[in-house]
N, C-alpha and C positions, 0 to 999 in steps of 0.2 A: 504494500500500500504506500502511497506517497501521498503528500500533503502538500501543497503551497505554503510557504511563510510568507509574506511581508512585513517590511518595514518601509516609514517615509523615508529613511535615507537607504535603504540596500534596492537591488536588483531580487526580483523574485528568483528564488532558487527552489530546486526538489527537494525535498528534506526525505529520505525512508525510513518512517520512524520505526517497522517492525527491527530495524536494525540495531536503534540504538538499544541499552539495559533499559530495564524501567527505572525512574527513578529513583535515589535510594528515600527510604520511609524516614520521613521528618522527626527529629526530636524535636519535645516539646522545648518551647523556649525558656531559659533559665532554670531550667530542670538539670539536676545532676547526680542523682540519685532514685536507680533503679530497682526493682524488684525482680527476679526471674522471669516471672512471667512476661513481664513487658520488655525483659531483653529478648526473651523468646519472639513476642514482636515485632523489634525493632528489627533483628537480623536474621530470623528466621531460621536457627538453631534451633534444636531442642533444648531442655531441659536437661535431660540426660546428656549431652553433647559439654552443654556448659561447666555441669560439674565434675566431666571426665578431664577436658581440657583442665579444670585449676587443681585436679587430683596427679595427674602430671608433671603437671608442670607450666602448663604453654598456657596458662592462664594465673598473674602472680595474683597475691592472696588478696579473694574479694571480702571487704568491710560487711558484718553484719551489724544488723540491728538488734538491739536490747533485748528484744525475743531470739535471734539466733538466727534472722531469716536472711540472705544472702540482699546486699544494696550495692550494686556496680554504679560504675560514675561513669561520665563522659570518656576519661581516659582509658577504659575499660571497651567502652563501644569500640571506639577509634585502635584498641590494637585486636579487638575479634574483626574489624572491619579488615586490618591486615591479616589476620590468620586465615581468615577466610579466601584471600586474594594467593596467598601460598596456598591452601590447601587447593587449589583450582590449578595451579603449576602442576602439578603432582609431585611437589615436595614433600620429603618422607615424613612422618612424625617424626620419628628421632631428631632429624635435623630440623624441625620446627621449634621441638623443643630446647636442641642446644641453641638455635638462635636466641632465644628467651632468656637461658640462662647467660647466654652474652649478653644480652641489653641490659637484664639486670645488674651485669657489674660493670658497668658506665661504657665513657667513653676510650678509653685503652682497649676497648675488644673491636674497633669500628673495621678495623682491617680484616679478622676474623669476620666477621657479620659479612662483609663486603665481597670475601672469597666465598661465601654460604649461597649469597644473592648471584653472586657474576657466576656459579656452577648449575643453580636453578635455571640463570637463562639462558646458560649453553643450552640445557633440555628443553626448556620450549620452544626455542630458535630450531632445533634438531626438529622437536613436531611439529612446530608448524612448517617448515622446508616438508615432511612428511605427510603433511596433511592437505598442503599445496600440489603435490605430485597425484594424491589420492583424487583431490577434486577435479584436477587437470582428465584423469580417467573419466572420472562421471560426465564431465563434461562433452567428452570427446562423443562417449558412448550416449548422451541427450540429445548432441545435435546428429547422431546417425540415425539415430529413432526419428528425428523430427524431418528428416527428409522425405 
């Protein structure tokens, strides 16, 4: 599907929105203090997901509330917002996890994290080259059908 944008100052262009992600789900404004469920949500984890990640590791220890009920904050969203962006690489756990345990102990590990990161995207450079050669077939074998 495509849509027309306009603006008074642009040139009307195609926009295809089935392409873009959908947007990401709004935090409430001045809100910084979450419950499970509404991180469930906000990012569309589970529950079970959530408290395997801080059982690991690859989630550092979320604040509770005076009942003992888990309360995540903004900086909690913002690095499940990155776990979630590695776990889509197909970066191992293990190595999600020792990234974690590097950011938790500062800035001295940035070169470590850096060789973690530039190895993740040798592999999706490799799939996607991979997945380019795949679609180059479909394609090939689309327009023989469509003759």
């Amino acid at each position: 599907m495509t849509v027309m944008q306009t603006s008074p100052l642009t040139i009307e262009a195609p926009v295809d929105v089935c392409a873009a992600p959908p947007p990401p789900h709004p935090r409430p404004d001045g809100q910084d203090s979450y419950t499970i469920s509404e991180v469930v949500a906000l990012t569309g984890l589970t529950a079970h997901t959530l408290r395997w990640y801080e059982r690991i590791g690859l989630l550092d220890h979320v604040d509770r509330s005076h009942t003992g009920q888990r309360r995540y904050c903004n900086r909690d969203l913002d690095w499940l917002d990155f776990v979630t962006k590695l776990r889509l690489t197909g970066m191992p756990v293990a190595d999600m996890v020792r990234y974690a345990e590097l950011a938790r102990e500062g800035e001295s590990t940035f070169g470590e994290r850096r060789e973690l990161l530039e190895s993740t995207r040798r592999d999706v450079q490799a799939r996607i080259a991979e997945l380019n050669g795949t679609l180059a077939v479909l394609n090939r074998k689309i327009q023989y059908y469509s003759v």
